[in-house]
ZADREN-514282 format. One record per residue: x, y, z of N, C-alpha, C in turn. Coordinates in nm, 2 decimals. Atoms other than C-alpha are relative to their C-alpha. Layout:
// residues N
(r (X Y Z) (X Y Z) (X Y Z))
...
***
This chain:
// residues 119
(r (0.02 0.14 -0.01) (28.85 6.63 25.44) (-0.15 -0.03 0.02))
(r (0.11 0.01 -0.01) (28.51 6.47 25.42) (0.01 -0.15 0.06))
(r (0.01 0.09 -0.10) (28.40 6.19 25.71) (-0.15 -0.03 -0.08))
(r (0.13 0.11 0.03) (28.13 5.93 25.55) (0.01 -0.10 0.13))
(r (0.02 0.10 -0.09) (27.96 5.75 25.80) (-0.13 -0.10 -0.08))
(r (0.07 0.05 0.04) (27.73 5.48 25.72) (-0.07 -0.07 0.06))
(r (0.10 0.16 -0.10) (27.42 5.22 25.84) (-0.09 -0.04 -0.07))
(r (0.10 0.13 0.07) (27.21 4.96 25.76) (0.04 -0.07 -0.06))
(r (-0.02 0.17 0.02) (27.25 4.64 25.57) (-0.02 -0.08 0.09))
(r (-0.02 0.12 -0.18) (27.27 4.30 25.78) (-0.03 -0.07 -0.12))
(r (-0.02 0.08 0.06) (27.19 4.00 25.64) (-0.20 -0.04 -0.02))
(r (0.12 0.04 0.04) (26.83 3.91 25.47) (0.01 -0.09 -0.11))
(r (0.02 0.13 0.12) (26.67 3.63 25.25) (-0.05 0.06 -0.14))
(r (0.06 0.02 0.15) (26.63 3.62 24.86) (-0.14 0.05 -0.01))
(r (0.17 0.01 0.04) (26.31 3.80 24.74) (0.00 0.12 0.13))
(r (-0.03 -0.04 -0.14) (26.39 4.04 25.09) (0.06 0.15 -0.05))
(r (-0.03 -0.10 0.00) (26.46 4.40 25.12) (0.10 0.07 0.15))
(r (-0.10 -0.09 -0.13) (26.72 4.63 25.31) (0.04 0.14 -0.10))
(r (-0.03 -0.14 0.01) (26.85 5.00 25.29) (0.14 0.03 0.08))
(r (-0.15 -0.01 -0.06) (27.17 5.13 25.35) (0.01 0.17 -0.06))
(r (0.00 -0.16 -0.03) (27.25 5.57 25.44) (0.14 0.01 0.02))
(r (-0.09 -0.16 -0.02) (27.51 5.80 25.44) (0.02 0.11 0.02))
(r (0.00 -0.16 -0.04) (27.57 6.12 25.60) (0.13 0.05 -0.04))
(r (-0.15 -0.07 0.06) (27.90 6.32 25.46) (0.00 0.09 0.10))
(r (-0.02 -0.12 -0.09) (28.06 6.58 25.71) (0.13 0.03 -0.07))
(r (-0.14 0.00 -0.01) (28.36 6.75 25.74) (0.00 0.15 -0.11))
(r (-0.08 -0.13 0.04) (28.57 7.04 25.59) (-0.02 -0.02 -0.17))
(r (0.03 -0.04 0.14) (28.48 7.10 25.23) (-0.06 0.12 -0.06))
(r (0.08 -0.08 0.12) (28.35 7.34 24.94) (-0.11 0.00 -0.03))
(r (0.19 0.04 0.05) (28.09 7.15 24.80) (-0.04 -0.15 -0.01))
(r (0.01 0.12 0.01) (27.99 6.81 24.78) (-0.11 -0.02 -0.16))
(r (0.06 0.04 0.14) (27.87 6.69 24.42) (-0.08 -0.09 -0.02))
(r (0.06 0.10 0.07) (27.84 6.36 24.33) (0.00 -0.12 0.15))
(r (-0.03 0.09 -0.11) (27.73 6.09 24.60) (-0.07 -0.17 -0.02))
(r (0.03 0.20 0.06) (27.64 5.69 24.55) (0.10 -0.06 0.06))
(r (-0.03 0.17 -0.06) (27.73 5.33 24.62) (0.11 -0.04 -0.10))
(r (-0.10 0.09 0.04) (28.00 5.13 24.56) (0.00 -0.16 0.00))
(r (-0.02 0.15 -0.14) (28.00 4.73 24.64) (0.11 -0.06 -0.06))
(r (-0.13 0.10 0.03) (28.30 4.49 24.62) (-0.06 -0.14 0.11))
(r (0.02 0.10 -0.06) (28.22 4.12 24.69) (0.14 -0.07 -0.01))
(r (-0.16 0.09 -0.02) (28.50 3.86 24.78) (0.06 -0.06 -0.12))
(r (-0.04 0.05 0.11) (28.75 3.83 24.54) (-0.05 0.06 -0.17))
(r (0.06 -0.06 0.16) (28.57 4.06 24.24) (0.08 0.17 0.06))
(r (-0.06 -0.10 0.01) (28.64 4.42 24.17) (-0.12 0.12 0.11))
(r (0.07 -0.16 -0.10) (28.48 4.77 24.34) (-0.09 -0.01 -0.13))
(r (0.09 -0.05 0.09) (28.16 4.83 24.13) (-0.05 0.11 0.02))
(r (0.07 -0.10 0.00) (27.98 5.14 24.09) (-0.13 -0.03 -0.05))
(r (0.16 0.06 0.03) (27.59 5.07 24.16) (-0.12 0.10 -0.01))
(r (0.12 -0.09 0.02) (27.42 5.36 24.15) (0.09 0.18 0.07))
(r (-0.05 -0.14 -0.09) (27.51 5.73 24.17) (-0.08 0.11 -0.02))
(r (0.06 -0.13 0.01) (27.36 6.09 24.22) (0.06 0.09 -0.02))
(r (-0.05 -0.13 0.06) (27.46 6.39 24.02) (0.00 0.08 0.08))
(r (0.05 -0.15 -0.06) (27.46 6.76 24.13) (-0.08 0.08 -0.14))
(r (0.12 -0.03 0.15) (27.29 6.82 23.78) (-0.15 -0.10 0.00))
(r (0.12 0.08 -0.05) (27.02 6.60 23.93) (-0.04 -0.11 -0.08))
(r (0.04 0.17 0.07) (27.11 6.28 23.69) (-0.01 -0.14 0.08))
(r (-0.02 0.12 -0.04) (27.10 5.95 23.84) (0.06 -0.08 -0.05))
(r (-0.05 0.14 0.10) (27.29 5.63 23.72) (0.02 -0.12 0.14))
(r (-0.02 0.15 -0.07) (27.23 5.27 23.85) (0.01 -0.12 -0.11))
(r (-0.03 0.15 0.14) (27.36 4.96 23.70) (-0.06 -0.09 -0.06))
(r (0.16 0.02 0.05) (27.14 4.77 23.48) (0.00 -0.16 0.07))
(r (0.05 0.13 -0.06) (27.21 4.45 23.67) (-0.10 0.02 0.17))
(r (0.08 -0.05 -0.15) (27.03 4.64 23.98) (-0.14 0.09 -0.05))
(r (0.08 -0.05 0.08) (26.79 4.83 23.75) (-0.14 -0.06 0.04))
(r (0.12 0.07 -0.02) (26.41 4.79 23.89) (-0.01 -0.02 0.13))
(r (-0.06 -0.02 -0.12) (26.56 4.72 24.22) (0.02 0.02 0.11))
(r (-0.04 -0.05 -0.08) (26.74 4.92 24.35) (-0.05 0.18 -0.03))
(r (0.07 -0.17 -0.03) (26.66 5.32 24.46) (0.11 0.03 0.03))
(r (-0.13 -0.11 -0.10) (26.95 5.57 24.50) (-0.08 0.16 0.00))
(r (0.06 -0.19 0.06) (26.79 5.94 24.61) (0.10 0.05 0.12))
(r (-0.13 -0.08 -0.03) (26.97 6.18 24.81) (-0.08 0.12 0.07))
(r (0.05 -0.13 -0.08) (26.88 6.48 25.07) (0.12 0.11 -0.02))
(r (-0.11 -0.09 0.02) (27.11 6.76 24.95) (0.02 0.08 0.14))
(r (-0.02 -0.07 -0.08) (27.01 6.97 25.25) (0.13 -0.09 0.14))
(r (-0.01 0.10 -0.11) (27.14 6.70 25.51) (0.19 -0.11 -0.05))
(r (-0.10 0.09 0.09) (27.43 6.55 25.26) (0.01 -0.14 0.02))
(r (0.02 0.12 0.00) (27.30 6.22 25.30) (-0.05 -0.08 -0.13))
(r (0.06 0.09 0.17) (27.24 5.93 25.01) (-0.01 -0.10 0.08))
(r (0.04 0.18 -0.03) (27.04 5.62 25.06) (-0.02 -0.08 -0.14))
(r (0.03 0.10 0.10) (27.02 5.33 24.87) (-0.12 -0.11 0.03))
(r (0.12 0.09 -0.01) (26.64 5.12 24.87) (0.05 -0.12 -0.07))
(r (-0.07 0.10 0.08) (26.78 4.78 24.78) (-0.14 -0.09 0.02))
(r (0.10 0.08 -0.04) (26.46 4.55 24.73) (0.00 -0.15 -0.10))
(r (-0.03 0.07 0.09) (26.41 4.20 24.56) (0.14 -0.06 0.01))
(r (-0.13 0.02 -0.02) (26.74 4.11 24.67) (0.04 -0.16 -0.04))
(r (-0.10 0.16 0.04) (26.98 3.79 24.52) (0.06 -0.05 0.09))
(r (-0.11 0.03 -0.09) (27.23 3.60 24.69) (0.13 0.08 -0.10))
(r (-0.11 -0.05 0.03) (27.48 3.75 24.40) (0.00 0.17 0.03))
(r (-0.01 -0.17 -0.08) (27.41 4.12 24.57) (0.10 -0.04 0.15))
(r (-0.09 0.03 -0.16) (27.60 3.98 24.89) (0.12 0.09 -0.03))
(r (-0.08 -0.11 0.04) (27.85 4.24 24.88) (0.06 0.08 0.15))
(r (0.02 -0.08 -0.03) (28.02 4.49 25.08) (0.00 0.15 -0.05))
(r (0.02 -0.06 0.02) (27.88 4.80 25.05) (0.04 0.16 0.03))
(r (-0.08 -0.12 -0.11) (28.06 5.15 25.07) (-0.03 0.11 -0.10))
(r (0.03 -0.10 0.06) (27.94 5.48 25.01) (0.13 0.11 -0.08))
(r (-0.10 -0.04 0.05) (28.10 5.71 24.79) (-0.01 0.14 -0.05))
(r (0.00 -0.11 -0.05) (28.16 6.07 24.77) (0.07 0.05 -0.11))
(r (-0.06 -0.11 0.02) (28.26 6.37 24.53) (0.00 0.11 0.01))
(r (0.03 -0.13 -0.03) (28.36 6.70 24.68) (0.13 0.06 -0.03))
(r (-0.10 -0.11 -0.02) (28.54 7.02 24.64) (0.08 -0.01 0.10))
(r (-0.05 -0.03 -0.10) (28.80 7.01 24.89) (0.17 0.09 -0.04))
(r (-0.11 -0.08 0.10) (29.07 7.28 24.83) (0.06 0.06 -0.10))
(r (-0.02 -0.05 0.11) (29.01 7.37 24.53) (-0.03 -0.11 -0.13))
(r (-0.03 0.13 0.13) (29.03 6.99 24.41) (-0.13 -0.08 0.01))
(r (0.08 0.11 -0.01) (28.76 6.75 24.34) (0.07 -0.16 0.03))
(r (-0.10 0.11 -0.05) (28.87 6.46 24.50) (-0.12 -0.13 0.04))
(r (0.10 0.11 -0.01) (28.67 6.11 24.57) (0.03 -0.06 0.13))
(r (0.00 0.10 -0.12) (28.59 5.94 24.90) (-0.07 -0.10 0.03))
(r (0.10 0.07 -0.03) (28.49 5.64 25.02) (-0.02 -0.04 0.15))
(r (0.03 0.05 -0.11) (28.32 5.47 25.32) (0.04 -0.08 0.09))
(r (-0.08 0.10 -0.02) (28.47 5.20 25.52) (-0.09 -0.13 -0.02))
(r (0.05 0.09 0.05) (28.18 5.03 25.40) (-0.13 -0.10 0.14))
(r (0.10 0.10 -0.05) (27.87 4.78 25.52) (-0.06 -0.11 -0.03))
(r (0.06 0.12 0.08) (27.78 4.42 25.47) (-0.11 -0.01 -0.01))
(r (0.15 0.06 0.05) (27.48 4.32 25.27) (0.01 -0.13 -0.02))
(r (0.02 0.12 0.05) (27.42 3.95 25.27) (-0.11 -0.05 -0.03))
(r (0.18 0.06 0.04) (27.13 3.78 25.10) (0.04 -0.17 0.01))
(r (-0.02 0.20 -0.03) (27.12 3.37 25.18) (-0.13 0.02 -0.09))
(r (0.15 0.01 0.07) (26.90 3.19 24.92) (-0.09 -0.10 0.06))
***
């Protein structure tokens, strides 16, 4: 099993910056692929940015310019540098996880953190 914990977000103004971490623990193999997720009220789960273990990156092009996803392998932590911020980023945000566990790759997520932007 792998335990995501997470911090940061809170609530800042339009044009305003915040950052939001993750540390991964727990009983696993290997840990691969790690990134953000957000879900705002009423819309779907998005996928906003993620870090390979082939050392690709992908962030969505409505956050493109942005936002920053990098990643400390040693430490199994991922941050996201969220800067420039909208009111339609208001979101919560929950980290997201793929590791070996058992044999299987399997996906985890965070219980999540709110970002609000007021304009």
């Amino acid at each position: 099993q792998v335990q995501l914990v997470e911090s940061g977000g809170g609530l800042v103004q339009a044009g305003g910056s915040l950052s939001v971490s993750c540390t991964a623990s727990g009983s696993y193999f290997r840990i691969d692929d790690m990134g953000w997720y957000r879900q705002a009220p009423g819309k779907e789960r998005d996928l906003i940015a993620l870090t390979m273990t082939v050392g690709r990156t992908y962030v969505m092009d409505s956050v493109k310019g942005r936002f920053t996803v990098s990643r400390v392998i040693a430490n199994n932590t991922v941050f996201l540098q969220m800067n420039n911020l909208k009111p339609e980023d208001t979101a919560v945000y929950l980290c997201y996880v793929k590791a070996i566990v058992r044999g299987y790759s399997q996906p985890y997520w965070g219980q999540g953190t709110q970002v609000t932007v007021s304009s």
